[in-house]
N, C-alpha and C positions, 0 to 999 in steps of 0.2 A: 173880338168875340169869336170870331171864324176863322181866323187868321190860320189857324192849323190845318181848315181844311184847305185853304190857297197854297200851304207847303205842299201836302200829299198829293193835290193836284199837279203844281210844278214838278215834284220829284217825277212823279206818274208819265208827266208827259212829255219833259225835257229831251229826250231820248229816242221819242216813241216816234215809228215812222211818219206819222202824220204830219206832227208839229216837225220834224226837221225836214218834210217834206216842203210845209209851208213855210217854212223861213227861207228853204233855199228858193222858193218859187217867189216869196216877196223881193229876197237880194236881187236875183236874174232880173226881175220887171225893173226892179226899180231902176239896173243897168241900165237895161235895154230903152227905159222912157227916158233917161239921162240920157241917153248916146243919139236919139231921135231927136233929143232938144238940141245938141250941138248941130245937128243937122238940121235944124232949122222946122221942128216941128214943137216946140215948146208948149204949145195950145192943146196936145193930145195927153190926156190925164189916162189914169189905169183903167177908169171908166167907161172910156170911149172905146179901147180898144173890143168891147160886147157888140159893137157896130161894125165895126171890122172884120171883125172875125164871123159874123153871123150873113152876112152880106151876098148875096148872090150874082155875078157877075153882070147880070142883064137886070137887077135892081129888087129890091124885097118888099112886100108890105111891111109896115111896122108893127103890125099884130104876129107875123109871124117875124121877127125879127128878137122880141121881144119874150116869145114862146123860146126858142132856139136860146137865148141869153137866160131864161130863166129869171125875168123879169118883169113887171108890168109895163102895161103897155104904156102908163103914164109916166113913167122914166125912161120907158127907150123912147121916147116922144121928145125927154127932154136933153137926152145924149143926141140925138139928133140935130135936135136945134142946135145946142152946142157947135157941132162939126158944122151945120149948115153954115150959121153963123161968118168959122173961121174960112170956106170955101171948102172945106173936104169930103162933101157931100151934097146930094141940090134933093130936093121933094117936091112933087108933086101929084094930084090924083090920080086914081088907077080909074086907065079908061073905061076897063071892066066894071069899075063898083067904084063908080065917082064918092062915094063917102071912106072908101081906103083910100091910106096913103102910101107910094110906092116911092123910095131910098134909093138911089143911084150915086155909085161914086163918081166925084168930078174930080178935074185935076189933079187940084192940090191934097186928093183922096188919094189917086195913082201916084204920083210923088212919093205920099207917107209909104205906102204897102213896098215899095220897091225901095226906099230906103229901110224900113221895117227888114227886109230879107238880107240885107248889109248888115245891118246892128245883131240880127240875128245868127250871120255867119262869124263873125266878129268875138260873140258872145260865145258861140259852140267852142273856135277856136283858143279863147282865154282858159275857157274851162280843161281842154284837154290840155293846154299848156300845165295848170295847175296839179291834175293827179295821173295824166299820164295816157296814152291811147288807147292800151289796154282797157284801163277802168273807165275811162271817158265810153267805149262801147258798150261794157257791161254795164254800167249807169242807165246807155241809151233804152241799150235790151230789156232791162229791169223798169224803170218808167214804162215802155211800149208794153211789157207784161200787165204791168200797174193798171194800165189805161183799158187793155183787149181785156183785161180779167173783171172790168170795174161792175159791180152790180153791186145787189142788195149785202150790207154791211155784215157785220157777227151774229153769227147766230146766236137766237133768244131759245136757244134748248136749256 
């Protein structure tokens, strides 16, 4: 019935920075969570890495953790447990305000992160192997534009 508008769409976006943005940022994860599991993190899903990456070194509430992820706080509550679970992370209250909960990485947390910067050197390298160090820099520079330029979308003039 619509079916034509799902061509114009594909056509529309198959190409467009966005979407080959997002495929190449699905491929790289997906690497990168593959190469984590051979190292022996197999328990870490794409999800969890919102904990990881949000995480402050001397330990975060989970309301702001959650804030930082862009997520409620009732799933990073349950990314949490997850990680706690596997030993990659331990909770308990914040002495400040016994009704927060404060997120600290435990071992098997520093394990991931420090393999994490292996898969991730790994991963830079394959890719410059692929198109070359020249364009592998200009890729960089262009993402880092990407990211320093990021705000509000197209203009509605």
């Amino acid at each position: 019935m619509y079916g034509d508008a799902l061509r114009e769409f594909a056509a529309a976006s198959g190409d467009g920075v966005a979407h080959l943005l997002a495929r190449a940022s699905g491929i790289t994860m997906g690497n990168a969570l593959q190469r984590l599991a051979e190292m022996g993190h197999s328990s870490v899903r794409m999800a969890h890495l919102a904990v990881f990456s949000s995480l402050d070194p001397e330990g975060t509430r989970i309301s702001d953790l959650a804030a930082r992820a862009g997520i409620s706080r009732q799933a990073m509550s349950m990314l949490v447990r997850d990680l706690e679970a596997s030993g990659y992370v331990r909770s308990a209250p914040d002495p400040s305000d016994r009704r927060a909960i404060i997120v600290e990485l435990d071992r098997r947390g520093a394990e991931f992160c420090r393999a994490a910067v292996v898969a991730s050197a790994e991963l830079d390298a394959a890719v410059e192997a692929t198109v070359g160090r020249t364009e592998f820099e200009q890729i960089r520079r262009a993402l880092q534009a990407i990211i320093g330029g990021a705000g509000p979308g197209p203009s509605t003039r």
